[in-house]
N, C-alpha and C positions, 0 to 999 in steps of 0.2 A: 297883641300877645307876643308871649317872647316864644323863641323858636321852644322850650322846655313845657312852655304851657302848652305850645301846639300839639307837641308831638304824645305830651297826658292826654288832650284831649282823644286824640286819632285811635289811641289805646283804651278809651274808655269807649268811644262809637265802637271799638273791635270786639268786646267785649259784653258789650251791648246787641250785638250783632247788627248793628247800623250800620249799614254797607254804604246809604247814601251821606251819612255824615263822615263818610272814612273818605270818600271819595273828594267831597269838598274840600277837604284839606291837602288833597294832592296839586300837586303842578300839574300844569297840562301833560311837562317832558318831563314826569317824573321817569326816576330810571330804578327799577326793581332788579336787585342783584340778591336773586334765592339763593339756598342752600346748595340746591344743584339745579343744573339746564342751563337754559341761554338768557343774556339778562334782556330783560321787557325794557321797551322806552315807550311811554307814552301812556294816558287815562285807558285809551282803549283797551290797551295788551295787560293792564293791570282788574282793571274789572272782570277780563275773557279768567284772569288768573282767577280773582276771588268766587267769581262765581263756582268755578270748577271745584276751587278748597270746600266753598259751601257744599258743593254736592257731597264729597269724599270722607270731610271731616267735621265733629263737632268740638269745641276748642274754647276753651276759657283761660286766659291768662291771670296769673298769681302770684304775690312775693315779688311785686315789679319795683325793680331799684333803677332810676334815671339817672342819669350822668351829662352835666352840659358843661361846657367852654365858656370861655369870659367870650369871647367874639360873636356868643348867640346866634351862631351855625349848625354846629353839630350838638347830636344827641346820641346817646346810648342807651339802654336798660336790658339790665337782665332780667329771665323771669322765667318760671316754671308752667312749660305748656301741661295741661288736663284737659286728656281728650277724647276720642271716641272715632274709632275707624270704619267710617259706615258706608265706602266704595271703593274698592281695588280700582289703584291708577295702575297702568300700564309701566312694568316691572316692579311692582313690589307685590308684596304678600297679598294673599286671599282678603277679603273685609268681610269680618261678619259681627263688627259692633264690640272690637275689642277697645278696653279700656287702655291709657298710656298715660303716664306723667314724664315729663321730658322737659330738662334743662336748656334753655335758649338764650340768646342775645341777641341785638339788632344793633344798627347803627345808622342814622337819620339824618339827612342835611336836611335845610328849613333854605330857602330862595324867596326872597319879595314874599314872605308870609306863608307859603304853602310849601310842604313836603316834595325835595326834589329828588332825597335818594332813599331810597331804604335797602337797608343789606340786611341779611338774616343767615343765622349760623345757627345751627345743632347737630346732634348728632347723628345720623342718620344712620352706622349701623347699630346702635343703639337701639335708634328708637323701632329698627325692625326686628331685631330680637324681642324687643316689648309687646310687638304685636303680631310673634310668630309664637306666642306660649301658648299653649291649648286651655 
């Protein structure tokens, strides 16, 4: 697969909520560079991640536009998060199953076939004014 078909597919197990087919497709030493904190390196520190989102958040991504390179590295896509905030993480707002649509983008290296980076960018105070309206 080329590194563009990998990283559709990894976006459709997300979507899916197939956590164990998302996983597959990562590197061992993938390196996860969130929006905000510290970046994760490794399968472990990225599952402790997704579980957690599982608990917090429910999440559908939408209007996915990918963007790859001739060297079949890197990947990008923008995409519009549809969500649902169903557990207050530690410093942001109360959760009590507010709705959100939120503007996002990533960007994905592909190593020896499996996902080695993923970065993730939106807006963050944005998306808590969206989920501090009554």
């Amino acid at each position: 697969m080329t590194a563009l078909e990998i990283v559709q597919q990894y976006y459709e197990a997300f979507n899916a909520k197939n956590w164990k087919g998302m996983l597959a497709l990562l590197h061992p030493e993938v390196r996860h560079e969130a929006n905000q904190g510290d970046v994760r390196i490794g399968l472990e520190k990225f599952t402790a991640f997704l579980q957690k989102m599982d608990e917090a958040y429910e999440e559908t991504l939408t209007n996915m536009v990918f963007f790859s390179e001739p060297q079949n590295k890197r990947v990008a896509v923008e995409f519009i998060v549809n969500g649902i905030y169903k557990q207050a993480e530690e410093g942001l707002p109360e959760a009590h199953g507010q709705s959100y649509v939120l503007p996002a983008g990533a960007f994905l290296e592909v190593t020896d076939g499996k996902i080695s980076r993923v970065t993730t960018y939106y807006n963050l105070p944005l998306w808590i004014e969206l989920v501090s309206k009554p």
